[in-house]
N, C-alpha and C positions, 0 to 999 in steps of 0.2 A: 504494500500500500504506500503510496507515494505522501509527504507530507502537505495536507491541505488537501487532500483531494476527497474527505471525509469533511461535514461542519462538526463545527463545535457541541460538546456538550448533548452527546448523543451515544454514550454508554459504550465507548473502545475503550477504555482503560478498565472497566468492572467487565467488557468480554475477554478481554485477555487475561485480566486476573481470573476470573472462571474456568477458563479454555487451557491456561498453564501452570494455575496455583505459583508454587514455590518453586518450578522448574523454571521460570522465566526471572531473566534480571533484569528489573524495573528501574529506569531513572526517570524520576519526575521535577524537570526543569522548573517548572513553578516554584517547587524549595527554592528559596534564597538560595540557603548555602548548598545546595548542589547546583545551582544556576553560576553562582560563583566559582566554587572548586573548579569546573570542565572550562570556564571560562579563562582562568588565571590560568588553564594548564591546559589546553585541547588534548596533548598527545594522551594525559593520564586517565582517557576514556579509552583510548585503544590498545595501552598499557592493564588498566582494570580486566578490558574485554578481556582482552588474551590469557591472564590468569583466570579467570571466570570460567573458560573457553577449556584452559589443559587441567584445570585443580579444580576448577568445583562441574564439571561437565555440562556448564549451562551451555544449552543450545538455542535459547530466544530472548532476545536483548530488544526490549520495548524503551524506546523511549517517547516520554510523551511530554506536550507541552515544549515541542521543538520549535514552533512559529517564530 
C-alpha cells in the first residue's frame, strides 16, 4: 500500500494490529519522541529494521503516520 493512497482515520493501524498482533513492528510517527529519534537519525530505522529482521524475526514493519 502506497503512503496516502488510503484516507485518514479509517481503521489501518487496528487492521494491522489485528491481522499481525505482536509479529508486526509498529512505528507510530505521531509519538513525538519517535517522530524525533528517526528524524535526528534516518539510518537508525534501517539499523533497528535489520536487527528486528535477523534477532527478533519480524517480518512486517508498519509504519504509520508517515505523511
Amino acid at each position: 500500500m502506497r503512503a496516502g493512497a488510503v484516507p485518514r482515520q479509517t481503521g489501518k493501524s487496528t487492521l494491522i494490529r489485528r491481522r499481525f498482533g505482536e509479529s508486526a513492528w509498529r512505528i507510530d510517527l505521531l509519538h513525538g519522541e519517535e517522530f524525533l529519534k528517526y528524524s535526528k537519525d534516518p539510518s537508525l530505522l534501517r539499523r533497528e529494521a535489520a536487527h528486528k529482521i535477523q534477532k527478533d524475526l519480524v517480518r512486517t514493519i508498519f509504519i504509520d503516520e508517515v505523511q
